[in-house]
N, CA and C atoms as a LAMMPS dump frame, in Angstrom:
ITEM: TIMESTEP
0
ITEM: NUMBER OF ATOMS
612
ITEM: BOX BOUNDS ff ff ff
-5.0000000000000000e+02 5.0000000000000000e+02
-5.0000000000000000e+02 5.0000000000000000e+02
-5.0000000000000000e+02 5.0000000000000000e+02
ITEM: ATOMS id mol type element x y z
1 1 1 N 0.833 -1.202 0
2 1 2 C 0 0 0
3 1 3 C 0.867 1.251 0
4 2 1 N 1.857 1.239 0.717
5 2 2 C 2.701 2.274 0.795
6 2 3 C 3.785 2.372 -0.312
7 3 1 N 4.144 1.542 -1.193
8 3 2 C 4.428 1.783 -2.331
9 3 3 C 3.551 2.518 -3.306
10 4 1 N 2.55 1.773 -3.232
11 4 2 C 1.113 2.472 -4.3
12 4 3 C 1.131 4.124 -3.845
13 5 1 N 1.185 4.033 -3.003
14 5 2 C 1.497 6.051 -2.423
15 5 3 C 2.324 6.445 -3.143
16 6 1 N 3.184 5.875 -2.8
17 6 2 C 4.725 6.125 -2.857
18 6 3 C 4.551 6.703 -4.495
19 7 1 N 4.114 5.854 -5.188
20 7 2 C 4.008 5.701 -7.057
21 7 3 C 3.471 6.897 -7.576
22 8 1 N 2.398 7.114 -6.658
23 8 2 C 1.394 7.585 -6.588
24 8 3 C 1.908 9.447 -6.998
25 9 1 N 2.438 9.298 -5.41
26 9 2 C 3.182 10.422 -5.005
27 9 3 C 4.092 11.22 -6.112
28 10 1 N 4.903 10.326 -6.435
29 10 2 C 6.278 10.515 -7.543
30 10 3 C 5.389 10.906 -8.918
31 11 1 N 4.359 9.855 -9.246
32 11 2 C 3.635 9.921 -11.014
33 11 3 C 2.647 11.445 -10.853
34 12 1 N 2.531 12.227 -10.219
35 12 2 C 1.946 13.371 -10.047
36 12 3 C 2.482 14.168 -10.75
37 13 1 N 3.696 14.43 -9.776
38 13 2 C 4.566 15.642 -10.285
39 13 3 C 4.945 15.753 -11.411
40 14 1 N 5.554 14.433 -11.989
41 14 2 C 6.184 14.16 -13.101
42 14 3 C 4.869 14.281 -14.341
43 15 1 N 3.71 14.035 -13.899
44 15 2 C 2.381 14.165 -15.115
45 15 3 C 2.204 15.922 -14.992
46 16 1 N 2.791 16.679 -13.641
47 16 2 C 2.542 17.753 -14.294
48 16 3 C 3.509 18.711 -14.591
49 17 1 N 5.034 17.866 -14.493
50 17 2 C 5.66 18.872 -15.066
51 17 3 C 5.917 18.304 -16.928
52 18 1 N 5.754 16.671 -17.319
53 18 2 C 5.157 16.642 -18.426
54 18 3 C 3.856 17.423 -19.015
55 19 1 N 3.003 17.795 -18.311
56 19 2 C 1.773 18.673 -18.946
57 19 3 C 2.322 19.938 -19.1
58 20 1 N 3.349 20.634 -18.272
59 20 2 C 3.823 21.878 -18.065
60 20 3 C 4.836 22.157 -19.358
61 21 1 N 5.818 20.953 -19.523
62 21 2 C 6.555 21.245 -20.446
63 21 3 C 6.273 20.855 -22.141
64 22 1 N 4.735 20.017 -21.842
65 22 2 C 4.167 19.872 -23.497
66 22 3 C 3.031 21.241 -24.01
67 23 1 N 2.804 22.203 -23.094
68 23 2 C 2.052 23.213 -23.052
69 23 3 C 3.392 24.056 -23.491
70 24 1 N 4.496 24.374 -23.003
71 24 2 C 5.302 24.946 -22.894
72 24 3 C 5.924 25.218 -24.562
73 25 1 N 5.874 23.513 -24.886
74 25 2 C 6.187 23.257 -26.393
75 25 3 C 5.193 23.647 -27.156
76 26 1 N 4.426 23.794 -27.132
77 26 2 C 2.937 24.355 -28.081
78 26 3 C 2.692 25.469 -27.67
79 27 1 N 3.298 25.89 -27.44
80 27 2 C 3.364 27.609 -26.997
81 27 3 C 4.331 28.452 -27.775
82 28 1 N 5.211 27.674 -28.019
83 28 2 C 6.586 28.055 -28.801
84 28 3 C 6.632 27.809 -29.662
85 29 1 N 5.818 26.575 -30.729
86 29 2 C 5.371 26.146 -31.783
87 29 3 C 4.186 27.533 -32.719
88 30 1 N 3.085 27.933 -31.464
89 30 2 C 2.341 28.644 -31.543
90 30 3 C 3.056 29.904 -32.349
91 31 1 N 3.877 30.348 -31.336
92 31 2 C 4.591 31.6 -31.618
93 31 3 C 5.413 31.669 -32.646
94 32 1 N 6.136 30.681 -32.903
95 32 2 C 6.636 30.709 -33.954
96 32 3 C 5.951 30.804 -35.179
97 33 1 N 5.147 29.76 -35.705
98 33 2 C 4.037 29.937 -36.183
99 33 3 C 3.57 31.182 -36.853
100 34 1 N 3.147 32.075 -35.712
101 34 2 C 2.483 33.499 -35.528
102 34 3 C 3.569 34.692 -35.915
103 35 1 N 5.088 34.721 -35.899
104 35 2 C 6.072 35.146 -36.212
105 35 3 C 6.604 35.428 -37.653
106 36 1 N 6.469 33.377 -37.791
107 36 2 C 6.128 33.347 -39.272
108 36 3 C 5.094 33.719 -40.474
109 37 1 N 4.002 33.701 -40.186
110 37 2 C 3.006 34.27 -40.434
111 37 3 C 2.971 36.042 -40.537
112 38 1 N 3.372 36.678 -39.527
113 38 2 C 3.634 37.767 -39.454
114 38 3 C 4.625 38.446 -40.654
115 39 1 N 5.472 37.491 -40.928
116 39 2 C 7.254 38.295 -41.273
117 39 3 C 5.96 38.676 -42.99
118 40 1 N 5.663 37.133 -42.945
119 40 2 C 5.337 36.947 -44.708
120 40 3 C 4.376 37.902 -44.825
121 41 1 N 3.683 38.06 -43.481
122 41 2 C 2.52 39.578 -44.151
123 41 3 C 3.45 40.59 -44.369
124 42 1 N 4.494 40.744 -43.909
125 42 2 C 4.835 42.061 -43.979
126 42 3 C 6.193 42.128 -45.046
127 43 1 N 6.538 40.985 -45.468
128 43 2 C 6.998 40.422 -46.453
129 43 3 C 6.026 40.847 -47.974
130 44 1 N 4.764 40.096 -48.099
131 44 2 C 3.804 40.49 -49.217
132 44 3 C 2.902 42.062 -49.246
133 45 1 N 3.515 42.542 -48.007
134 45 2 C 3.154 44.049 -48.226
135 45 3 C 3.917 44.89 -48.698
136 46 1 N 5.351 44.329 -48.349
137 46 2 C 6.094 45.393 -49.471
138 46 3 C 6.498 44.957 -50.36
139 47 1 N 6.39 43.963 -51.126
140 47 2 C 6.267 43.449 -52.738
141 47 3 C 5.165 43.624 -52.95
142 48 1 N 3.854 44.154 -52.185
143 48 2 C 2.851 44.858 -53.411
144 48 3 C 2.999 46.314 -53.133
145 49 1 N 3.579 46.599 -52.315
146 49 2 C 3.229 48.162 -52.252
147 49 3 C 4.792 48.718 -52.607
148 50 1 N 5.524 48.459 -52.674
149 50 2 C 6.905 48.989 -52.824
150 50 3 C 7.499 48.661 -53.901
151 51 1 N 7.365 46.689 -54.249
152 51 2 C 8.317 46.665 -55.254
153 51 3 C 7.344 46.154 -56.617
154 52 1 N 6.305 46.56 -56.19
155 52 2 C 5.516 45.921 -57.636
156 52 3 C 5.005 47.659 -57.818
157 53 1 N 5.471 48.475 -58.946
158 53 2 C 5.236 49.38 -59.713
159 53 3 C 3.837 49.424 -61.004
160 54 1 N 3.46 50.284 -60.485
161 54 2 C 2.184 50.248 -61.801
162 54 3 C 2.081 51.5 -62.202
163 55 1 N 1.556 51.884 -63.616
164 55 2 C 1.199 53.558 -64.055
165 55 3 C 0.585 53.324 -65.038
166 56 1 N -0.115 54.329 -65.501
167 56 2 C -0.824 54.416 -66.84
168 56 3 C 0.475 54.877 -67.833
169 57 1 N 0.428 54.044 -68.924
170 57 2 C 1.589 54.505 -69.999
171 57 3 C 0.898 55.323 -71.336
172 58 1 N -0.21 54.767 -71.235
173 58 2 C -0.504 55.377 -72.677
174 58 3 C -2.255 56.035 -72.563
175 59 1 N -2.777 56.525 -73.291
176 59 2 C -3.949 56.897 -73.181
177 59 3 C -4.22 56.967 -74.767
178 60 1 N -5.153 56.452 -75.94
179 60 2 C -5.416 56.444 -77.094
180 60 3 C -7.097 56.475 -77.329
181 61 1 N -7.242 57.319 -78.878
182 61 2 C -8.812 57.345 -78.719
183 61 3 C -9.091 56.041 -79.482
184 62 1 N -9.863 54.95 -79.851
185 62 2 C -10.231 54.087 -80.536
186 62 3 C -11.637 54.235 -81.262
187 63 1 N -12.195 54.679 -81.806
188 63 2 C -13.088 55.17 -82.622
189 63 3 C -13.866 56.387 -81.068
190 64 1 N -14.956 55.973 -80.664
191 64 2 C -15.702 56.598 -79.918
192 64 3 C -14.889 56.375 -78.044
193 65 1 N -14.497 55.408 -78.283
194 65 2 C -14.087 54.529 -76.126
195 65 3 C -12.433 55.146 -76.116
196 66 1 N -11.871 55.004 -75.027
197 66 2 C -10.443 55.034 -75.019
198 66 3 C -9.825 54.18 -74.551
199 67 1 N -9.303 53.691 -75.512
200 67 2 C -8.281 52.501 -75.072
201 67 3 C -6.656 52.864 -74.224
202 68 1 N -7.047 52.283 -72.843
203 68 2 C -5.952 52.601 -71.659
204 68 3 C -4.92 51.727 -71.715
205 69 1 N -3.884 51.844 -71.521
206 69 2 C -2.64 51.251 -71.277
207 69 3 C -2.345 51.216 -69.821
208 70 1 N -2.227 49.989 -69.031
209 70 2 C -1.644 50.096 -67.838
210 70 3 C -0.57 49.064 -67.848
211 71 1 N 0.697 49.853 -67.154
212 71 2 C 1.864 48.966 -67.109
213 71 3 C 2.311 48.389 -65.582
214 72 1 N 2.955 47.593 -65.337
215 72 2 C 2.93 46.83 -64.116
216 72 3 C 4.691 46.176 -63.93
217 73 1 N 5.884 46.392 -63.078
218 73 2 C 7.149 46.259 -63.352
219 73 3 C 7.465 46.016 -62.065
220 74 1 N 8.321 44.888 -61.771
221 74 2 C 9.302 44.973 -60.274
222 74 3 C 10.745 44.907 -60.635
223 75 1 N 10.942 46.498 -60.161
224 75 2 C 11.911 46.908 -60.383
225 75 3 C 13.33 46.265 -59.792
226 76 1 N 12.639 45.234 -59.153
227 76 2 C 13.702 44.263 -58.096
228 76 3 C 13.751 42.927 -58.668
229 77 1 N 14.093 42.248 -59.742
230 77 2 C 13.383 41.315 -60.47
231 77 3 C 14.62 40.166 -59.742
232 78 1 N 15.554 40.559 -58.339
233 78 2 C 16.241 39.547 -57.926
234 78 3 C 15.419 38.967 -56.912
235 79 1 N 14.146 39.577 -56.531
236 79 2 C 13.106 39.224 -55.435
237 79 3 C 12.063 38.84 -56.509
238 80 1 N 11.276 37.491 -56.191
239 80 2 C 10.36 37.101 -57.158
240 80 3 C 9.23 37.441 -56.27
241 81 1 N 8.513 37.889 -58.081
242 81 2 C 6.908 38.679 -57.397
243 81 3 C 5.858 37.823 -58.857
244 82 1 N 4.911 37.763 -57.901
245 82 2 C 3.391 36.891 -58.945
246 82 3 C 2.774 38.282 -59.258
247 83 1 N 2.28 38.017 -59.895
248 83 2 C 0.724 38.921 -59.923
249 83 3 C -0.463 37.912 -60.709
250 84 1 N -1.667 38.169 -60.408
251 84 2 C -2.922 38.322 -60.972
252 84 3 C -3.001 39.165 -61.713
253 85 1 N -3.734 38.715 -63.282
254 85 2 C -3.925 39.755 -64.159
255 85 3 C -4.604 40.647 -63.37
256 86 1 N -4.945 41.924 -63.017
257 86 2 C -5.413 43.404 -62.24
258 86 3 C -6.729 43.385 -63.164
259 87 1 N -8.135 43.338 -61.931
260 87 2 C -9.248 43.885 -62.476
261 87 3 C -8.937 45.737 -62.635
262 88 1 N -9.63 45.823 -63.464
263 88 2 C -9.68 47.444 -63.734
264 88 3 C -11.01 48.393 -63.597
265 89 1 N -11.467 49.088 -63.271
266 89 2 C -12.54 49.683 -62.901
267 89 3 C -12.489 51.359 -63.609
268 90 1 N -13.344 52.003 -64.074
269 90 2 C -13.278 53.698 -64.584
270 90 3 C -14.12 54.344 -64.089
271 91 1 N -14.281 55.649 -63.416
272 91 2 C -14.841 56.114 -62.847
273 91 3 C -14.815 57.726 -63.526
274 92 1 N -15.629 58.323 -64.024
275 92 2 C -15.447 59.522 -64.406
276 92 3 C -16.502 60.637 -63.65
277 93 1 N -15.757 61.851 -62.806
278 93 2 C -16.671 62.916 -62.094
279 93 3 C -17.837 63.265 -62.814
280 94 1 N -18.85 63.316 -61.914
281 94 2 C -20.328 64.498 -62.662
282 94 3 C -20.248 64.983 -61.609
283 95 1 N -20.607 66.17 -61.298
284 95 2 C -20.963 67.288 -60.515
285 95 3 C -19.598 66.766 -59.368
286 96 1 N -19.861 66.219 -58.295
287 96 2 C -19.891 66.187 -57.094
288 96 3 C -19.218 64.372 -56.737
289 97 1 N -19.826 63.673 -57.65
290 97 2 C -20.194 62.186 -57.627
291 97 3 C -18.808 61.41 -58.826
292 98 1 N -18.554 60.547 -58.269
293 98 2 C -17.642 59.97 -59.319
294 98 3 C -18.974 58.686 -59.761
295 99 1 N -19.039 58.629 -61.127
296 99 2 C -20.105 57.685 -62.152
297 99 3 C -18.984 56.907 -62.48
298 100 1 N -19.26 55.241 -62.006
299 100 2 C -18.755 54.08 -63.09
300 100 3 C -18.651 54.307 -63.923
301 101 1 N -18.142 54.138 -65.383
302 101 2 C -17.924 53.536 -66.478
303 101 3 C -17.904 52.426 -67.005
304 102 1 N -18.632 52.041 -68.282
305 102 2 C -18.096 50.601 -68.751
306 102 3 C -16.442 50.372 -69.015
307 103 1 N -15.881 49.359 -68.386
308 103 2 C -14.854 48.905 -69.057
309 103 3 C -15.125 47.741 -69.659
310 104 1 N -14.143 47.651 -71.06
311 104 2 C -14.384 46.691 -71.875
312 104 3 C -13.069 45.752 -72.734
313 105 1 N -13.022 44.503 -72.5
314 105 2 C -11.241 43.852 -72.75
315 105 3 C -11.31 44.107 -74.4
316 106 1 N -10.183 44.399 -74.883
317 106 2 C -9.859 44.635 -75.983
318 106 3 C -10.181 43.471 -77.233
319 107 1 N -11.053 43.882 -78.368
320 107 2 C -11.199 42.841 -78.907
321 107 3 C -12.44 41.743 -78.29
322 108 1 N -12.89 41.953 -77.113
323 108 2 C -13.848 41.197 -76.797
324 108 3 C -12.8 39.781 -76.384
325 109 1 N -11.724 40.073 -75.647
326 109 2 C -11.113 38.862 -75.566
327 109 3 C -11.594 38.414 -74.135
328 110 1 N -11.161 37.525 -73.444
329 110 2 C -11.882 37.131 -71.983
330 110 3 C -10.509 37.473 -71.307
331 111 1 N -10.192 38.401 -70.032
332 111 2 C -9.006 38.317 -69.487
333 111 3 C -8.496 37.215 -68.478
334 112 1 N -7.394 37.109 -68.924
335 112 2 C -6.239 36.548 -68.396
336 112 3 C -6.647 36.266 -66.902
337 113 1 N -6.682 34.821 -66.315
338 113 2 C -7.051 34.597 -65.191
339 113 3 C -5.009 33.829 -64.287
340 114 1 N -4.287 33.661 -65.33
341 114 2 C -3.218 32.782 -65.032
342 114 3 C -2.186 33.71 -64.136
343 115 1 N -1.101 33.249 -63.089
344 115 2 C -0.137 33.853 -62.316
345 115 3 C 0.81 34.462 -63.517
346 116 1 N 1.088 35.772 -62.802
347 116 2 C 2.519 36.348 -63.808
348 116 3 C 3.545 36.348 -63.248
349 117 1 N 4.772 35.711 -63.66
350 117 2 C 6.274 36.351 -62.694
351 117 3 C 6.303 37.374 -63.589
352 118 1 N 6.45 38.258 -62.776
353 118 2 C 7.055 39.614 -63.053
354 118 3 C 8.748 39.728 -63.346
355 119 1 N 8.62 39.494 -64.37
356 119 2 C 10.198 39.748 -64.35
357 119 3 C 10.547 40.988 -64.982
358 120 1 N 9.82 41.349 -66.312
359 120 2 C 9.888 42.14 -67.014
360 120 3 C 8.562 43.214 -67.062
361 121 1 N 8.333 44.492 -67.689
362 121 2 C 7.343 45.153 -67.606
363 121 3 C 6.126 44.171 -68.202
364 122 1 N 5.316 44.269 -67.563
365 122 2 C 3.721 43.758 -67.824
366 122 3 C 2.968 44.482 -68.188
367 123 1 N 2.101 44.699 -69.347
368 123 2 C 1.325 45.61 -69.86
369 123 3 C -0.742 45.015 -70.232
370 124 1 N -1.325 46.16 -69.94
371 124 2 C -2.555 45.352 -70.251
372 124 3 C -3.483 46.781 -70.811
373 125 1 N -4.304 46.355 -71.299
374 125 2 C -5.064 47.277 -72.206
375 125 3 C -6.092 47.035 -71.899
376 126 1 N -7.132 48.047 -71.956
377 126 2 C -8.617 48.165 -71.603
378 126 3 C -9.36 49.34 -72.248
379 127 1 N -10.495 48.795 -72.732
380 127 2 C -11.417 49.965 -73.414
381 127 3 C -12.331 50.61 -73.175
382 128 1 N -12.558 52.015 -72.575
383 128 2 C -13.662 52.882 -71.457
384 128 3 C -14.018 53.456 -72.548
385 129 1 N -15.365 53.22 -71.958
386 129 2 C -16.494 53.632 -72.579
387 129 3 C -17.341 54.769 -71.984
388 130 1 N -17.6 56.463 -72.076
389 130 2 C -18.032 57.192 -71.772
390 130 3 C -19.294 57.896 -72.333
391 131 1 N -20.734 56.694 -71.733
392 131 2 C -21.48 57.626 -72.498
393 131 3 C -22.643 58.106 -71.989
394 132 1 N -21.703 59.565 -71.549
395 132 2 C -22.881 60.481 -71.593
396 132 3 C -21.789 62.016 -71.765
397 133 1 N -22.279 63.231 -71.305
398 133 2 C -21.163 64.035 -71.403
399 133 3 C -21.591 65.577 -70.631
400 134 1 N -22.439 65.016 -69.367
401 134 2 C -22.073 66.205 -68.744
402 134 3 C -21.168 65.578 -67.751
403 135 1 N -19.931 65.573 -67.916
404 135 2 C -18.937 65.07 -66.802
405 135 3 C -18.401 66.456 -66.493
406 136 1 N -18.194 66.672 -64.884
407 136 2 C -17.165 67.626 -64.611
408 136 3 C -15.671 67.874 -65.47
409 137 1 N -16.11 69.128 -65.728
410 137 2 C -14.229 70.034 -66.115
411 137 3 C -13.809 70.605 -65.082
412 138 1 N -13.282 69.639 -64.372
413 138 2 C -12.132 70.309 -63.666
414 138 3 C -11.396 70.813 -63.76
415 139 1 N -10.74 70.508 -65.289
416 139 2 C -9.513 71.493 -66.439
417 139 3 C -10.717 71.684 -67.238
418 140 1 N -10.819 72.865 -67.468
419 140 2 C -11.697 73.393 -68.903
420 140 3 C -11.333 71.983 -69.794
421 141 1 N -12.421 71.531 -70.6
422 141 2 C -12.047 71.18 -71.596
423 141 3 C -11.619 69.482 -71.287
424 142 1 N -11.393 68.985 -70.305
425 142 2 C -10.849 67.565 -69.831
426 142 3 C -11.92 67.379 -68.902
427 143 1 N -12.328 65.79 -68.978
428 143 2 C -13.167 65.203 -67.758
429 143 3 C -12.054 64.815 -67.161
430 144 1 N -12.467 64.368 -65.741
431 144 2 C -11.723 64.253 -64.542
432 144 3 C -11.696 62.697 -64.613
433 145 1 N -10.722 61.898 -64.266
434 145 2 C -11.256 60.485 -64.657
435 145 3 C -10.173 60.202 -63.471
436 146 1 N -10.78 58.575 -62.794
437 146 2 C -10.276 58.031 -62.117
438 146 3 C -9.744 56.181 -62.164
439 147 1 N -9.198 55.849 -63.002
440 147 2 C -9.049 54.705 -62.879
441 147 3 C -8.515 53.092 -61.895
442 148 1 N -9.079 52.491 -61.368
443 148 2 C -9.047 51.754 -60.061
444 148 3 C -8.287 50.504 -60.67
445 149 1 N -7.645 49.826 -59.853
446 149 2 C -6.316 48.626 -60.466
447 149 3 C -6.625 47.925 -59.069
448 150 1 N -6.842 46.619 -59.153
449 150 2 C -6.592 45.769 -57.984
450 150 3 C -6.37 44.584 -58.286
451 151 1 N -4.432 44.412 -57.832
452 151 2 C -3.736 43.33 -58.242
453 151 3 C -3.796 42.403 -56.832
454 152 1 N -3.316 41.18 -57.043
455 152 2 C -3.624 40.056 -56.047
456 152 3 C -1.773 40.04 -56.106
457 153 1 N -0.965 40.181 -55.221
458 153 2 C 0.733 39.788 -55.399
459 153 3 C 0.909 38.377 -54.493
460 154 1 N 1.727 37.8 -55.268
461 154 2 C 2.209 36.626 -54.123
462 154 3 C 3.617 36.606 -54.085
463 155 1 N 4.452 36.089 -53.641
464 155 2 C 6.407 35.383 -53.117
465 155 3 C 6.413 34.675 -54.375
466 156 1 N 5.068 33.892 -54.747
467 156 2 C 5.079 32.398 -55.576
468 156 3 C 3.889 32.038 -56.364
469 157 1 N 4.164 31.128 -56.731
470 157 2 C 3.04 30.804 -57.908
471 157 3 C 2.422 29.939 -57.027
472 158 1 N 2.354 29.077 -56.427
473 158 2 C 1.697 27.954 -56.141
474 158 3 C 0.57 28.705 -54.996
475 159 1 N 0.937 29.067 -53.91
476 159 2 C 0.171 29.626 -52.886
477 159 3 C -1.259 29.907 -53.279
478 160 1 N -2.63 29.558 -52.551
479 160 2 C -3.674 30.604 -53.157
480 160 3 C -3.891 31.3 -51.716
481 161 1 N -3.069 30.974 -50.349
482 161 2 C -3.598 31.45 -49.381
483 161 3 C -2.352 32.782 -49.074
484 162 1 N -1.249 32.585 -49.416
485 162 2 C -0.51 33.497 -48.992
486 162 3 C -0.424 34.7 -49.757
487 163 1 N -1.216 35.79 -49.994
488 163 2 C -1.518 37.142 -51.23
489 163 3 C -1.853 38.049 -50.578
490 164 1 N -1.371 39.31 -51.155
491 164 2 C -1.789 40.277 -50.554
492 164 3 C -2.491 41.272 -51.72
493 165 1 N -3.29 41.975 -51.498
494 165 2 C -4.368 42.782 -52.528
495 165 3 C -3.693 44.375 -52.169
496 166 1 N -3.724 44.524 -53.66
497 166 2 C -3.326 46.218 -53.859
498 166 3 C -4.249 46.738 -54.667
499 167 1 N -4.697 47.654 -53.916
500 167 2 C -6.112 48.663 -54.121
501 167 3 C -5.353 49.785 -54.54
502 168 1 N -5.348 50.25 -55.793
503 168 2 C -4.723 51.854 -55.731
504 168 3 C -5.739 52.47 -56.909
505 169 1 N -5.583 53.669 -56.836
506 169 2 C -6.102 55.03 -57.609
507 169 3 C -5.244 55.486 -59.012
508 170 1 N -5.707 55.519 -60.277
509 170 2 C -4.97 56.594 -60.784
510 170 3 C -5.754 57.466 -61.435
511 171 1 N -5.156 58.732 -61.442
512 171 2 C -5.751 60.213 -61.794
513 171 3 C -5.516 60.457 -63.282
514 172 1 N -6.244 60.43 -64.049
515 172 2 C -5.809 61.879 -65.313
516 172 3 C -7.119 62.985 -65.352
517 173 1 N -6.781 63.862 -66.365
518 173 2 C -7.496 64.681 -67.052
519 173 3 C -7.864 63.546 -68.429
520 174 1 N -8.871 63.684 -68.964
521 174 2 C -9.095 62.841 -70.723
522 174 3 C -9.774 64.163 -71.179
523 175 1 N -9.47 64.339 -72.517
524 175 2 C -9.622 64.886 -73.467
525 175 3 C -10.921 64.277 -74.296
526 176 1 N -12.112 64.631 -74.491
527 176 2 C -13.196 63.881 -74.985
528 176 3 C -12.371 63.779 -76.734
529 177 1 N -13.445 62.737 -77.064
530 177 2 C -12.474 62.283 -78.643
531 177 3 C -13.313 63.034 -79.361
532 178 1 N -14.247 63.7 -79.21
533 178 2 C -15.236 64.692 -79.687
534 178 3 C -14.869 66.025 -80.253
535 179 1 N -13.622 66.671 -78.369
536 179 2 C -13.553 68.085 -78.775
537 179 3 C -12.805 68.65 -79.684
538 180 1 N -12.928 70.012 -80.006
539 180 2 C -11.849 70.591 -80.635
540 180 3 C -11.164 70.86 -80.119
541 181 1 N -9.751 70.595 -80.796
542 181 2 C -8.214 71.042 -80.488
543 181 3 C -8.226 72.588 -80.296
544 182 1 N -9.026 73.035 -81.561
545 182 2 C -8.431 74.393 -81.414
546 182 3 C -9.001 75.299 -80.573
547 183 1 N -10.138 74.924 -79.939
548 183 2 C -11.031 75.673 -78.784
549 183 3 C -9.841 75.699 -77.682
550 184 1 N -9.875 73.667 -77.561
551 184 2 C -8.665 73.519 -76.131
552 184 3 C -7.78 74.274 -76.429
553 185 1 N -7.216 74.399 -77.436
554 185 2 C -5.715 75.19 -77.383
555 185 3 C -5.842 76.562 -77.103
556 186 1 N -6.944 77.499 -77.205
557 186 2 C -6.978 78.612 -76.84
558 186 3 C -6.979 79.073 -75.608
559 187 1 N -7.19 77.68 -74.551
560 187 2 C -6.927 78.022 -73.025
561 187 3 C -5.896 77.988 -72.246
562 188 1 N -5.04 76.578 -73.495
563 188 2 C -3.658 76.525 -72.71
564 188 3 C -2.467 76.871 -73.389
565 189 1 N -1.321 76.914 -73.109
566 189 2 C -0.263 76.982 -73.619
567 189 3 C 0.024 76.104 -73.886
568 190 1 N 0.156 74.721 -75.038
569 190 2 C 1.377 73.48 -75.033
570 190 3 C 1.979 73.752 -75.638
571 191 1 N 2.738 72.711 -75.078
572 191 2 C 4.375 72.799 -75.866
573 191 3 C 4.176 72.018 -77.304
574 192 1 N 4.861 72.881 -78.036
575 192 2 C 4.644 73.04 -79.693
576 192 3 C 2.925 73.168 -80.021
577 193 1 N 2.164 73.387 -79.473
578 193 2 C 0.804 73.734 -79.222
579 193 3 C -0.207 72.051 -79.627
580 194 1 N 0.733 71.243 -79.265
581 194 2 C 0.477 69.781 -79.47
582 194 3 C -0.886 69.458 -78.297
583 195 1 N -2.205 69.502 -78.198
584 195 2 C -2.903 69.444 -77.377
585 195 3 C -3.314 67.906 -77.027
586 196 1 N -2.85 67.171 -75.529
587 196 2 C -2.765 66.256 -75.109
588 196 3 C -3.547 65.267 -75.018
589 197 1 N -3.899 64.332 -75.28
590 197 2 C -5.22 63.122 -75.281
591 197 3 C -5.616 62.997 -73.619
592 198 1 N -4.503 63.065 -73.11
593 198 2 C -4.698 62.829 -71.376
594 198 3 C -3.573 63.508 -71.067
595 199 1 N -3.267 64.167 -69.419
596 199 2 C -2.522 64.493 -68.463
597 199 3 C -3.028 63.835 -67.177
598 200 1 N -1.589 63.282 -67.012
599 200 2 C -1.337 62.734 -65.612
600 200 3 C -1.668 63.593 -64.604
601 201 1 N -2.04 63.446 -63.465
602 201 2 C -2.251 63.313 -62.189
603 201 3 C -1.391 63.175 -61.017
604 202 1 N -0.803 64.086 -60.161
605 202 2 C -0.674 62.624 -59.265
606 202 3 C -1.769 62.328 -57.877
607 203 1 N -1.624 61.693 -57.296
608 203 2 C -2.445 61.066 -56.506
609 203 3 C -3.276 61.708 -55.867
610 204 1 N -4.618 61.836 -55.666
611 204 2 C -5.247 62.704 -54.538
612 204 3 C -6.589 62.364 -54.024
C-alpha cells in the first residue's frame, strides 16, 4: 500500500511537469508559427506596395471609347513577385459624384485569369467607354477620370492562401475624342501647341 502512495506520489509531479513542459512546447510552436506568419505579411506588403510598380503609360482614342494602357514592373526582379492579371474599374466625375464607367477587354477577348512572374514590364489594355457628357471640367475642356487597379501579389506561384491585394487610384485629365483642339488650345499653352489626349495626375 505504501508503495502504491509512494508511485502515486512521484507519477503526479512528473504528469505535471510533463503537462507543463508539453504546453510549454505548443506555446513556442504557436509563436513561432504566428512570427512566421507575421514576417510573410509584412513580407507580401512590401512586394505589393513597394516593389511591384504600376502607371498608366498610354492613353489612345479608338473610334468613340479610349483605349488605356496600364503597365505593371518589379523593379527588383532579384526578389520574385506573382501577380494576378489586375481587375480594372473607370470612374469619371459628374458634378460632385464619381459615375462608373463601362470597361471593356480589348477585342472582346476574356481576361487573363493565369499567375505572372514579373520579371519584365507587364502591360494590359482596356477599353472605357463614356457615355454620356455632362462630366465635370475640372480642367476646362478635360473630364476628370479616375481609374481603379486591384492586383492580387504573391512570393510564388503555387500559394492561393498566402496574397496580398493592392487597391490603388490613378488620376488623369481625358480629353473627350469629340472636342476641338483648337477651342482647347486657346486656353492653354502646349508645348509646340500639341494638345494632349490625357494628363497625368498625381495622386489625390
Amino acid at each position: 500500500m505504501k508503495k502504491k502512495r509512494y508511485k502515486i506520489l512521484i507519477a503526479v509531479p512528473l504528469l505535471i511537469v510533463l503537462a507543463v513542459g508539453v504546453d510549454y512546447l505548443i506555446g513556442l510552436k504557436q509563436d513561432s508559427a504566428l512570427q512566421q506568419k507575421s514576417a510573410l505579411k509584412k513580407k507580401l506588403e512590401r512586394l505589393a506596395w513597394y516593389n511591384l510598380r504600376s502607371d498608366i503609360k498610354n492613353v489612345s482614342y479608338e473610334g468613340d471609347t479610349y483605349r488605356v494602357t496600364l503597365r505593371f514592373e518589379n523593379p527588383f526582379p532579384e526578389e520574385e513577385l506573382f501577380i494576378m492579371t489586375p481587375s480594372v474599374r473607370c470612374l469619371v466625375q459628374v458634378g460632385t459624384y464619381w459615375k462608373e464607367v463601362p470597361v471593356h477587354e480589348v477585342g472582346n477577348k476574356q481576361p487573363e485569369s493565369s499567375v505572372i512572374k514579373l520579371e519584365k514590364p507587364y502591360t494590359i489594355d482596356k477599353l472605357i467607354e463614356v457615355p454620356f457628357r455632362n462630366f465635370e471640367e475640372v480642367l476646362p475642356g478635360y473630364m476628370h477620370v479616375r481609374i481603379n487597379s486591384i492586383s492580387y501579389v504573391s512570393s510564388n506561384a503555387i500559394s492561393k492562401e498566402d496574397i496580398a491585394e493592392k487597391n490603388e487610384d490613378f488620376y488623369i485629365y481625358l480629353k473627350p475624342y469629340f472636342a476641338d483642339d483648337k477651342e482647347v488650345s486657346r486656353k492653354y499653352a502646349f508645348t509646340n501647341n500639341a494638345v494632349p489626349i490625357w494628363i497625368p495626375m498625381p495622386p489625390h
